[in-house]
N, C-alpha and C positions, 0 to 999 in steps of 0.2 A: 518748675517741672520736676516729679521726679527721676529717679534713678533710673535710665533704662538697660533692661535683662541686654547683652553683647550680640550682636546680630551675629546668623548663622550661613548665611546666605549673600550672593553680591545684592541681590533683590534689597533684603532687609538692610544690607549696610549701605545703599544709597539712599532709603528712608530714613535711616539713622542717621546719615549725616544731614538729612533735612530736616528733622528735627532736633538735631546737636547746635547747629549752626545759623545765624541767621541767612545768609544765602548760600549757593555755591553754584560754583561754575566746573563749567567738562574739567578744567586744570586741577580744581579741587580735588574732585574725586578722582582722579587719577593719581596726586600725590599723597591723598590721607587716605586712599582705600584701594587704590590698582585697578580703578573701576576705568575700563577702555572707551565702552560707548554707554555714559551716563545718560543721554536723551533718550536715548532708545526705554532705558527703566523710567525715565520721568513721562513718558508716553506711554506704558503698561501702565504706570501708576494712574494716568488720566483718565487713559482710556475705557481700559479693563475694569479698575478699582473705581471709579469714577472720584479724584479725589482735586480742588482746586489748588493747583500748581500756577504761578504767577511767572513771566519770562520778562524780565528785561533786558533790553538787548545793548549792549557798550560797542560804541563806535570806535575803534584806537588804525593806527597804518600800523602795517604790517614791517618788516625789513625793507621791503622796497618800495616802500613809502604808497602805497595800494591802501584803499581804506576796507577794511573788514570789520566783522562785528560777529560777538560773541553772546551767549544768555547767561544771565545771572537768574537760579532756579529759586523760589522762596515759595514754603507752603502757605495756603491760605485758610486752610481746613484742620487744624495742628490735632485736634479729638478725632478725626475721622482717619487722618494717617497714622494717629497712633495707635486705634483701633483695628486698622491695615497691619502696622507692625507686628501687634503681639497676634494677631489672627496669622499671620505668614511665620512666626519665630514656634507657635505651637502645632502645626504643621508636621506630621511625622514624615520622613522622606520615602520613596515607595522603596519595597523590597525588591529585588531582584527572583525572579520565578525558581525555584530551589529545585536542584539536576536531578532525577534517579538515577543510578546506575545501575544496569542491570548486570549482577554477575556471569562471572564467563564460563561459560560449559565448558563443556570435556572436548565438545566436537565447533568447540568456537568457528573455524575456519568454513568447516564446512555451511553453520550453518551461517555465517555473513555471504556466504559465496554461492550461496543457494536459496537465500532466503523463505 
């Protein structure tokens, strides 16, 4: 695979680390990217982008011996998310509506106070 341009976004760097890596899990992204709720992006990715994401799920107990299970994420589509990638990394971000201000008269008070 080549080179990929540095994602700009949490969005892009949770497709970047599924296509950096061969799986990851919520713990991943949360130590190699600060990403809090990675399911939630792997579910835009699904959903939205329509892109096949594969979930296996590890059964381990917890602390108090309780059994829980986690997903291990792996792309199944690696051309169509990387497709996704650089189409979300070229994405310009929107501007913010720019203020006029209008200058202040002579008779400012009166006319805010009287409009």
């Amino acid at each position: 695979m080549e080179k990929l341009d540095y994602p700009n976004s949490q969005m892009t760097e949770g497709i970047y680390l599924l296509l950096t890596k061969d799986s990851v899990t919520r713990a991943d992204a949360f130590k190699l990217a600060g990403i809090l709720n990675y399911p939630a992006i792997i579910e835009i990715i699904r959903n939205k982008h329509h892109v096949a994401i594969s979930t296996d799920y590890i059964e381990v107990k917890n602390k108090f011996g309780r059994g829980v299970s986690y997903g291990r994420y792996k792309c199944l589509d690696v051309k169509k998310l990387t497709d996704l990638y650089y189409s979300l990394l070229n994405k310009k971000p929107l501007e913010a509506p720019k203020k006029t201000i209008q200058p202040l008269t002579r008779n400012f008070q009166r006319d805010l106070f009287n409009g």
